[in-house]
N, C-alpha and C positions, 0 to 999 in steps of 0.2 A: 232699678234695673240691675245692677251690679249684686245684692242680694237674690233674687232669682238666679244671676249667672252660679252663685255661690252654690244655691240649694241643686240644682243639676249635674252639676262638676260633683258632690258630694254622694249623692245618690248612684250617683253612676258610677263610682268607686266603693260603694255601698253592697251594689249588685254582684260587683265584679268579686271583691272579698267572700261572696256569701256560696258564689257558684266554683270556686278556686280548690282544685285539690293539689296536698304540700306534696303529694309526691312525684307526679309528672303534671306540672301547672301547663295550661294550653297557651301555646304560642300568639297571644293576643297583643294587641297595641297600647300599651297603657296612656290612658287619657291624661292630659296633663293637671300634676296634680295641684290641687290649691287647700288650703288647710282654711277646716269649717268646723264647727262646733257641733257634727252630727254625733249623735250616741252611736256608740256600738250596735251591730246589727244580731239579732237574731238569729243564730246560723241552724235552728231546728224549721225555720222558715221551709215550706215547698217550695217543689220546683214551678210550683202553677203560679204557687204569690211571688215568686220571681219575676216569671217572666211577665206577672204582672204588674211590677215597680218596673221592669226596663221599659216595657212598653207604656206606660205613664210617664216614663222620664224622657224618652223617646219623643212620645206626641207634643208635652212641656216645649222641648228643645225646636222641634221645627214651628210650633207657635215661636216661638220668640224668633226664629230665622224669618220667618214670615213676616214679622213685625218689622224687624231691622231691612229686609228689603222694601216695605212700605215706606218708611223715613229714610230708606237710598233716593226712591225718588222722587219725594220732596224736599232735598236738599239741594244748593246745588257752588257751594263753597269746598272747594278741593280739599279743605283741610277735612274737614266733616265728612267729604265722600269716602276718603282714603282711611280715617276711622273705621265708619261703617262695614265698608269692605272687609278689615282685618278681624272685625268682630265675625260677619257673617263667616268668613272662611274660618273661621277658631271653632264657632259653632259647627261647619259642615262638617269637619274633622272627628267633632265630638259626638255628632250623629252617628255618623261610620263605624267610632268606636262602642258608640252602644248596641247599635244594630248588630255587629259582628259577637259581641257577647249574648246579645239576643238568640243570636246561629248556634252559637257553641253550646248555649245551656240547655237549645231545642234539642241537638243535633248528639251531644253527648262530649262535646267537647271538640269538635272539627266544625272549619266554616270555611266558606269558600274562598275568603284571603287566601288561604294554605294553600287551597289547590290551583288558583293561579301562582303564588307563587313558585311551586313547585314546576307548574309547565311552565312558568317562564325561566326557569336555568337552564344555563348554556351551560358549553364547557370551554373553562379557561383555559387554556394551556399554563398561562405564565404560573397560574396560580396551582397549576401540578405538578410543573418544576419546582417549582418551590416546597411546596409538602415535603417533593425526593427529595431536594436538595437539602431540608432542614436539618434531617437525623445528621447528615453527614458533616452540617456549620455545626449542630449541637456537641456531637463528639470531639469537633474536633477542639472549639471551644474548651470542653470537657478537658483538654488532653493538655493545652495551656494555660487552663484555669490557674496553677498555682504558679509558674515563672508570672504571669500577670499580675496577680496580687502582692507578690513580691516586689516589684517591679513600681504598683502601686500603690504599695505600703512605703516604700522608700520616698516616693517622692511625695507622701502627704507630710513624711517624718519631719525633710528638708523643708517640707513648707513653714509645719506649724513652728518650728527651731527658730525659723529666722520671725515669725510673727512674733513668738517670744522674746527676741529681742526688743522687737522694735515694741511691745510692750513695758518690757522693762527701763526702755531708755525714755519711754513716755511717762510711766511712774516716777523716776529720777525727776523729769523737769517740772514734773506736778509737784513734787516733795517739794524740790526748790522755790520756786515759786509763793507756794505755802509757808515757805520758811520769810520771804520777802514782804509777805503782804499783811497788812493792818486792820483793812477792814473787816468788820466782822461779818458783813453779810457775804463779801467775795471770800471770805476764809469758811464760809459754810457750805457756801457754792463748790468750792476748789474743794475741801472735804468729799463733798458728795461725789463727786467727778474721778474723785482718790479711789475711793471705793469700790466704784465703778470698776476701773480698772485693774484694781485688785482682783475683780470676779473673773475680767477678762484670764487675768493671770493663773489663776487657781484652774478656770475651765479649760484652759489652752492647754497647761502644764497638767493636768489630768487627761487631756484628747492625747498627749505626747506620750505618756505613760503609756498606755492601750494602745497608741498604735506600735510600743514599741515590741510589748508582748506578744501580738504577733505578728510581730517580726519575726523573731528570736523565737517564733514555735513553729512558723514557717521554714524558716531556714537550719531548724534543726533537724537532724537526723533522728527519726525514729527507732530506727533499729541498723544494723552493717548496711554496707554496700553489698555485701553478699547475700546477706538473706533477704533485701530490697529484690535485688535480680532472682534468686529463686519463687519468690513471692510474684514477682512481677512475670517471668516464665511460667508459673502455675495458672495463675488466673489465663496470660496470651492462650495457654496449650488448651485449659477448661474451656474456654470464652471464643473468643476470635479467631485463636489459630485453629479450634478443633471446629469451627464454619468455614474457612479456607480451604484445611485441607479438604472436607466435606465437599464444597464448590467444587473445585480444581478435579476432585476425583470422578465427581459427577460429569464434569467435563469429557475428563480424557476416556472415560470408559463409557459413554455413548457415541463420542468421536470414532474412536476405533473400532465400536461396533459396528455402527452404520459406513464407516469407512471398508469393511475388509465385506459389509453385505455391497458396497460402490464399487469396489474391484473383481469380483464375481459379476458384477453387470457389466463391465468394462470388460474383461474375459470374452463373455460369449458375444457381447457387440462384436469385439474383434475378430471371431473367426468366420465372420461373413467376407467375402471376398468383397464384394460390391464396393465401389466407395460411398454410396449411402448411405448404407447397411455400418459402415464405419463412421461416419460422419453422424448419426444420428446417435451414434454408441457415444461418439464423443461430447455431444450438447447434451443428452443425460447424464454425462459423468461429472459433468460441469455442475451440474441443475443440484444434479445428488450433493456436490459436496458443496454450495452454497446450500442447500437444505441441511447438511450434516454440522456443518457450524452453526445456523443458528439453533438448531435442536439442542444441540450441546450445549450454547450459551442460554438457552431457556432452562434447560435444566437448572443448570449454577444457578442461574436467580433465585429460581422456585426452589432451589436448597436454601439456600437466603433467607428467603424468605418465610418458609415452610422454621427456621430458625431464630425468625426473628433479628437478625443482623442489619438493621440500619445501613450502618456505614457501609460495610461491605457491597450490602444492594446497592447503594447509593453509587460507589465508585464504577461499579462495573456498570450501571446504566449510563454515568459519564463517560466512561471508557467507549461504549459502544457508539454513544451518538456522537462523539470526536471522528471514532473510525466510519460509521455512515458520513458524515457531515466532509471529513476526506474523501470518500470515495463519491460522493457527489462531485466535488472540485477539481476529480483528477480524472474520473473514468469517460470521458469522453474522449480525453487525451491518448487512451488505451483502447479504443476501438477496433484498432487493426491489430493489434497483439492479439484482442481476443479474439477475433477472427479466424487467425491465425491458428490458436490456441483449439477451435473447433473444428478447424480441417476446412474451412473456408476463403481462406487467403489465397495469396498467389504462391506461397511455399505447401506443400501438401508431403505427410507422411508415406516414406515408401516409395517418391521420385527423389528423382538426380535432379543435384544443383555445384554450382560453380561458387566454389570462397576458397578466397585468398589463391585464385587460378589455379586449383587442383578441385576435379570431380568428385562430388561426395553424395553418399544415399545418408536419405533420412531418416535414420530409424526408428528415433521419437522424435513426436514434436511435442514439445509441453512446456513447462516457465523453462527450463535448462533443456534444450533438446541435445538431442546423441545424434551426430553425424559421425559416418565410416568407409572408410578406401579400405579396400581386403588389401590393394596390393603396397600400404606404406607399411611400415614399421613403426607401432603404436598409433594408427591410424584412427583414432578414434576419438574426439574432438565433442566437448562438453560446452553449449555453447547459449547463451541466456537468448531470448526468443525475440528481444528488440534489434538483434542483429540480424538475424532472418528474415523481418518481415517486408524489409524491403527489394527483397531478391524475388528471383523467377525459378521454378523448378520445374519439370519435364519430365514424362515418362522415359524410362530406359528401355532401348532395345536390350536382348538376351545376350547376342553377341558383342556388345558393346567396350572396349575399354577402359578402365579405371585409370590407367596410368601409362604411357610410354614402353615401360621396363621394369621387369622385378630384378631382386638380388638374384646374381650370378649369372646376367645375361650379359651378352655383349654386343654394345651398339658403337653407332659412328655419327659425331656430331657433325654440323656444318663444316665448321670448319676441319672436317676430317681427321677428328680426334678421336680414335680408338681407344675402347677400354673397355675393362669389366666393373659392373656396376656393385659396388660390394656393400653398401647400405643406401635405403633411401626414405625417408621419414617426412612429415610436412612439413618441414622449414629447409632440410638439407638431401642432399644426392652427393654419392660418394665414390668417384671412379678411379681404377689402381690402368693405370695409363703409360706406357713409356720404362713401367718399374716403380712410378712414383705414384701415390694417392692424389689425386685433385676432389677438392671442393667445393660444390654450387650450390646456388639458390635456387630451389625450386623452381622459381619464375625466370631465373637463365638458366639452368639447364633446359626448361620447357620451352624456351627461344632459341635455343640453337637447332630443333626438330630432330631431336635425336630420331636414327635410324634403327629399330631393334633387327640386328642378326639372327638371333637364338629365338625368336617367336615364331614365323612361318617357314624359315629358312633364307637364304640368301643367294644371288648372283656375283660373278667374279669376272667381268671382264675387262678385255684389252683389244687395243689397233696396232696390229701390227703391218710397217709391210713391206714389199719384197721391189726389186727394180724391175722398170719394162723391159726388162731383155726376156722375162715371163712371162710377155703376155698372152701365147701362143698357147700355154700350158696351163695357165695359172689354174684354169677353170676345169680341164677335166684331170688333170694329174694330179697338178700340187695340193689343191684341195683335201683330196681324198686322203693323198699319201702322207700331210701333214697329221689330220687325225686320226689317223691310225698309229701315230709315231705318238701321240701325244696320250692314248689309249692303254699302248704298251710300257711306255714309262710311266703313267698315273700308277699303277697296278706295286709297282715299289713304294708307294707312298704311303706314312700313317693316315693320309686323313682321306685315304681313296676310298672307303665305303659310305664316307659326308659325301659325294660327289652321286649326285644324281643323273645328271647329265652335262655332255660334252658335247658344243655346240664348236665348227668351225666355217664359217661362209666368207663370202667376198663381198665383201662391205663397199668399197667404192673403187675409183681413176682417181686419185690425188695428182696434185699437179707433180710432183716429181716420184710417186710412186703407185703400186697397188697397193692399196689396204686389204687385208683380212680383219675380219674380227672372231677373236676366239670368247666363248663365253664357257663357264662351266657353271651348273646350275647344282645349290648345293644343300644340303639339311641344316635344320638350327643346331642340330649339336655339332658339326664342325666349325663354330663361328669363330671359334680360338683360333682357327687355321687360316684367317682370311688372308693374312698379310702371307704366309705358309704357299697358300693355293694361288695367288696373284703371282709370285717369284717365280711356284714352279712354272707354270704359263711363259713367262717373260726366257724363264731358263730352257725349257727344254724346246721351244719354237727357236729359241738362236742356234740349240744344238741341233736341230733340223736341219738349218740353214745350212750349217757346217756340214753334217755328211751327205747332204742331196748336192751340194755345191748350187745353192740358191742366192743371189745376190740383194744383200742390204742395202739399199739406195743412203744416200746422205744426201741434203739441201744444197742443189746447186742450179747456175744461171745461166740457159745457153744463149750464147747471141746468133742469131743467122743473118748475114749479110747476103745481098745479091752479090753472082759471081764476080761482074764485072766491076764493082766500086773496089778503088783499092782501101786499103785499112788506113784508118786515120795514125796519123805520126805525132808522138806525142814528146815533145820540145821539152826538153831536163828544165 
């Protein structure tokens, strides 16, 4: 039996040598081989009497599987089954492989192994990060190649050194020894052993030599330090650097092309009034310039690579799957930014919003939006878009407010603090008060309600009032005759053409007098005169008094007793 396995296994490598061309041999399974005493084959042989030895060797081989499953099951000793078994499966094996040299010699060299195995690949991933990542282990490999062998010449140096020793100190105690001993067959022995170690010594101390040479041709300098660096710039500028800059140029000048054709579409989005008409400008402009980066970085590859730059390729696809593999881990986190960022949020380009308790329009929104008050001084606030997005924005009425007060108005705070406002910026307000400058924080001054004088104009009144000994009159004489008294002395004043109107009526019965109330209704540009216009009021109604001979009441308490009680006596 074992001679027939031989003559099968032989022939079958017989076929295979004779149908085999050296230039592109067919991807076949080589049978395993076993060394047989077959002659040399004929290679002028046809393809007919080929494939009529395979298929003889063929029919041969499943005779004999045939056989061996016959004596499978008349046996029934495990040891013998477990034999049988590995024979029959050697044999199926070696059927397959003649059969498929069968296919190839019919076929021309293709069998249908190949084409299953071809539909059966998948794609690895791991195994095409790897490919990218090799050039760039290989370089860089490459690039510490020599501090390594330096590094690893040293320490073979240290090795072999100290093995020399402990050589030479093993020779000394051989010597000795040799020198001690008598017998002549352990003095042949101990010779031999001398010897021995001799060789140790000669090959060790020859290994020490070579590895000391280079050494000493590693760590020599070739040529300057200078012409190392020129040399070493030439090749960077010929080689790598002239792929860099190549990439990087490819880069920035599809970026900025496809960049300035994004802002031409940004353009005309915007002069749609609509807000959808804008909001839809905005989620393209977006769309564009996630398109315009990775155009750009496809280019730089395909420079790369169109260059043949390994490494280069290699770092920038790691670069890229870092920054994806980032932006998978963080942009969820940034959802309302970008929302925001499309005119979808709850802050929207173009309304009014409220930071840092002063009103501001938005007039970008983007990663650093532009907010602006026309009426501060440097009102105009640069402000990154995660601080915005939590806020609320509103359309603006037309005639709406920006601010309280501009410079060189003059208001009156709560606590009836007069002044003119001589700077006012987002952080500070600046009032000249009394003669003196004062100071506030935006958010107190904005607490105190200032009142603006100089915006629509202003009122001036007072209660003045007169004793019941008036009452007869107060209504149809004094009235009248007060303002006309108050008409004719206005008329001497600077600031009587601020003076729009002059109100004087009878306001109430107070308990110990009549009141009037005088008002005089006045323009924003007299507001300089408020205190001015309140005095003259106060002044020329007392000199009323004076020449009508009208009586000023003072606070007093009368008591009435009935007639008949007499007055209480009050005991010192």
């Amino acid at each position: 039996m074992p001679f027939r396995w031989l003559a099968i296994l032989s022939l079958g490598l017989l076929v295979q040598s004779l149908h085999a061309q050296p230039a592109s041999p067919p991807p076949t399974t080589t049978p395993t081989t076993v060394e047989s005493p077959a002659q040399p084959a004929d290679t002028s042989l046809s393809q007919e009497a080929q494939l009529q030895a395979l298929l003889k060797t063929i029919q041969d081989a499943e005779t004999q599987q045939a056989d061996l499953n016959q004596q499978l099951k008349r046996v029934s000793a495990p040891a013998e089954t477990q034999q049988l078994n590995a024979q029959i499966k050697e044999i199926t094996n070696q059927i397959k492989n003649l059969q498929t040299s069968f296919e190839e010699i019919a076929t021309g060299g293709t069998s249908s192994t190949d084409l299953q195995q071809k539909a059966s690949t998948h794609f690895n991933w791991q195994q095409e990060i790897e490919d990218i990542i090799r050039p760039l282990l290989d370089a860089m490999k490459q690039i510490t190649e020599r501090p390594r062998m330096i590094e690893h010449l040293r320490s073979e140096r240290a090795e072999h050194e100290n093995r020399l020793g402990i050589i030479d100190s093993a020779i000394a105690h051989i010597k000795k020894t040799l020198a001690a001993t008598k017998n002549s067959s352990v003095k042949k022995a101990l010779q031999t052993t001398l010897d021995q170690w001799h060789d140790y010594h000669e090959e060790t101390e020859s290994r020490l030599q070579r590895i000391q040479i280079q050494f000493e041709r590693l760590i020599k300098p070739n040529e300057s330090i200078s012409q190392r660096l020129v040399l070493t710039f030439q090749e960077f500028a010929s080689g790598r650097g002239l792929n860099l800059v190549l990439a990087v140029g490819g880069f920035l000048l599809t970026y900025l092309i496809l960049s300035k054709l994004g802002r031409l579409i940004g353009k005309i989005g915007h002069r749609g009034g609509e807000k959808t008409t804008r909001q839809l400008a905005r989620v393209t402009a977006l769309f564009f310039k996630i398109m315009t980066t990775l155009i750009a970085f496809f280019v730089a590859a395909l420079v790369l690579y169109a260059r043949g730059d390994w490494l280069l390729l290699g770092l920038s696809i790691l670069v890229a799957i870092g920054i994806m593999w980032s932006l998978q881990q963080s942009l969820p986190r940034y959802m309302t930014e970008i929302r925001a960022l499309l005119d979808l949020g709850s802050v929207r380009e173009g309304e009014r919003i409220v930071y840092a308790g002063i009103p501001w329009k938005i007039v970008a929104l983007n990663i650093y939006s532009i907010l602006h008050n026309p009426l501060l001084r440097g009102g105009t606030l640069r402000l990154p878009l995660d601080q915005l997005v939590n806020l609320q924005s509103r359309s603006s009425a037309p005639e709406e407010p920006w601010f309280p007060s501009q410079e060189n108005d003059f208001v009156i705070l709560d606590d009836d603090l007069y002044g003119k406002v001589l700077m006012q910026t987002p952080e500070v307000v600046r009032l000249q008060a009394f003669g003196a400058i004062k100071t506030f924080a935006v958010t107190d001054y904005l607490s105190k309600n200032p009142r603006n004088l100089s915006l629509d104009g202003f009122s001036v009144s007072i209660i003045f009032g007169l004793d019941y000994c008036h009452q007869a009159e107060i209504l149809s004489k004094i009235v009248p005759q007060l303002h006309a008294y108050l008409l004719e002395q206005l008329q001497q004043q600077p600031f009587a053409p601020h003076i729009k109107d002059l109100l004087v009526e009878f306001n109430e019965a107070a308990a110990s007098s009549l009141n009037l109330l005088i008002l005089a209704v006045c323009t924003g540009a007299g507001a300089e005169h408020y205190w001015s216009i309140r005095r003259f009021l106060q002044r020329t109604t007392v000199s009323a008094c004076n020449q009508y001979h009208w009586n000023i009441p003072f606070d007093q308490l009368a008591v009435h007793l009935p007639p008949t009680q007499p007055l209480p006596l009050i005991n010192p």
